[in-house]
C-alpha positions in Angstrom: 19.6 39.7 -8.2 19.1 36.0 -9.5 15.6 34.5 -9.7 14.6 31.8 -7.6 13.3 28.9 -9.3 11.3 26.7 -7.1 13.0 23.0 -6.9 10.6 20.1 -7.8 10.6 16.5 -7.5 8.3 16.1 -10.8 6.1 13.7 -8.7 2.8 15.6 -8.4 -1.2 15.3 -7.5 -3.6 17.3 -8.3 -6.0 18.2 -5.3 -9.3 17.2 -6.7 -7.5 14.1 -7.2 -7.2 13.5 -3.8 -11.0 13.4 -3.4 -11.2 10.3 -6.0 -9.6 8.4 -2.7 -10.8 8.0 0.9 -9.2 7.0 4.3 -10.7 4.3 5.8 -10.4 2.0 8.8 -10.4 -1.8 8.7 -11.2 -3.9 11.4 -10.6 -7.6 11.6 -13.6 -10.0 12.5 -11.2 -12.8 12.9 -7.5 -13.8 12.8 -5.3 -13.1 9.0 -3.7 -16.2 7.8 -1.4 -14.7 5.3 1.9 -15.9 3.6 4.9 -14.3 5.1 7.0 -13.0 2.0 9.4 -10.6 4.1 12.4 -11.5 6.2 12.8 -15.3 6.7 9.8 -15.9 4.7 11.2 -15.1 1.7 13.9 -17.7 1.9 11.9 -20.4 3.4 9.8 -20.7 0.2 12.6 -20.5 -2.2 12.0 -17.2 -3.1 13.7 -13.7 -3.2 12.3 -9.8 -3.7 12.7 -10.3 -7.6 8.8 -11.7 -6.6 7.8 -8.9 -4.4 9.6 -6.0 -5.0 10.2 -6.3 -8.7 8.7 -5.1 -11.9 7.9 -8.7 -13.1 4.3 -8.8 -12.6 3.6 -11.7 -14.0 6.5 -13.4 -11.9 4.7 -12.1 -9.4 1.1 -13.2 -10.3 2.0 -17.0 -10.5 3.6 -16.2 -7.2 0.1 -15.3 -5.8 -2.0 -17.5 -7.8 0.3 -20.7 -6.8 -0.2 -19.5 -3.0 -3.5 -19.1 -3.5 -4.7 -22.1 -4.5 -1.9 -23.7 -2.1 -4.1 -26.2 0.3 -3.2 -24.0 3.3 -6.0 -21.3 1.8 -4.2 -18.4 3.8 -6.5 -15.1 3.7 -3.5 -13.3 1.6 0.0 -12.4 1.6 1.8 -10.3 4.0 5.3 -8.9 1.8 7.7 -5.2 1.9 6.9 -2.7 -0.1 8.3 -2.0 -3.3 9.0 1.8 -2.8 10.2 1.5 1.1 11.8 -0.5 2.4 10.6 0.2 6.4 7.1 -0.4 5.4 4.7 -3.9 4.6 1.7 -4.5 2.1 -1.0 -6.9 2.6 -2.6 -8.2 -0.7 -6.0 -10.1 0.4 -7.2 -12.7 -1.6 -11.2 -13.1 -2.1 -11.8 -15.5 0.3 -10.7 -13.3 3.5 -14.1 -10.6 2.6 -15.7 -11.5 5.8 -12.7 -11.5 8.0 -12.4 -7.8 8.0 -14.5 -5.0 7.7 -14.1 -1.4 6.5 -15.3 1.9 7.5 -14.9 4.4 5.3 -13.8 7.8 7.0 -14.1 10.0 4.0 -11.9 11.7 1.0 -8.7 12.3 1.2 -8.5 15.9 -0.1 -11.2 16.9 2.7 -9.6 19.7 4.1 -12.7 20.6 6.9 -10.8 17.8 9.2 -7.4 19.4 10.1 -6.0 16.2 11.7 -6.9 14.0 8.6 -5.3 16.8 6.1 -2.3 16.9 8.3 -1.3 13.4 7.7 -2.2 13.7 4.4 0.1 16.5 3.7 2.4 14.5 6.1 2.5 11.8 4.0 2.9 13.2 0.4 6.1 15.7 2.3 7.7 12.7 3.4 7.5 11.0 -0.1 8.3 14.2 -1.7 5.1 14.3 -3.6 4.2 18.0 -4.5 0.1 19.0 -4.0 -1.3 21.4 -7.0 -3.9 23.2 -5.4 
């Protein structure tokens, strides 16, 4: 009888790990201003995902640094992510600190709070991430 040999995606994370990061909750105290860098956005600065979804970091960095010190001083840039397409990213820039608040809810390999570990392991299934206990 042949041996089964468990199929992995070589993407792992180690479970103490985990407990370097926390979950938290942010709250705004006021209104974002951020660049829109997704959809329209993209084109109506002249721009394309080269900037935001590319490997060009410093393409990217005069990208942000050029919005900014733009004269509109938006709080940060909204833009997709890199790795999925469905999904945004919000970089905030230094000046937005008081417009939101953050409460941290604890680590992320904290196993005592079944609801938290379950979209934890949610999360690394559905991005094929394997846990190493």
């Amino acid at each position: 009888m042949p041996t089964r040999r468990a199929v992995t995606t070589g993407r792992f994370v180690l479970l103490s790990e985990l407990n370097d990061f926390y979950l938290a909750e942010a709250r705004l105290n006021r209104t974002l201003r951020l660049a829109y860098l997704a959809g329209d956005g993209l084109a109506q600065t002249g721009m394309d995902q080269r900037v935001t979804c590319g490997d060009d970091y410093d393409l990217s960095r005069e990208w942000a640094s050029a919005i900014h010190n733009h004269a509109s001083s938006v709080d940060g840039i909204f833009y997709p992510s890199r790795h999925h397409n469905d999904l945004h990213s919000v970089a905030l820039f230094e000046r937005s600190q008081s417009a939101i608040s953050f409460t941290k809810l604890g680590a992320l390999g904290d196993q005592t709070i079944p609801d938290r570990w379950g979209v934890v392991c949610a999360v690394l299934s559905k991005f094929q991430w394997e846990l190493i206990l």
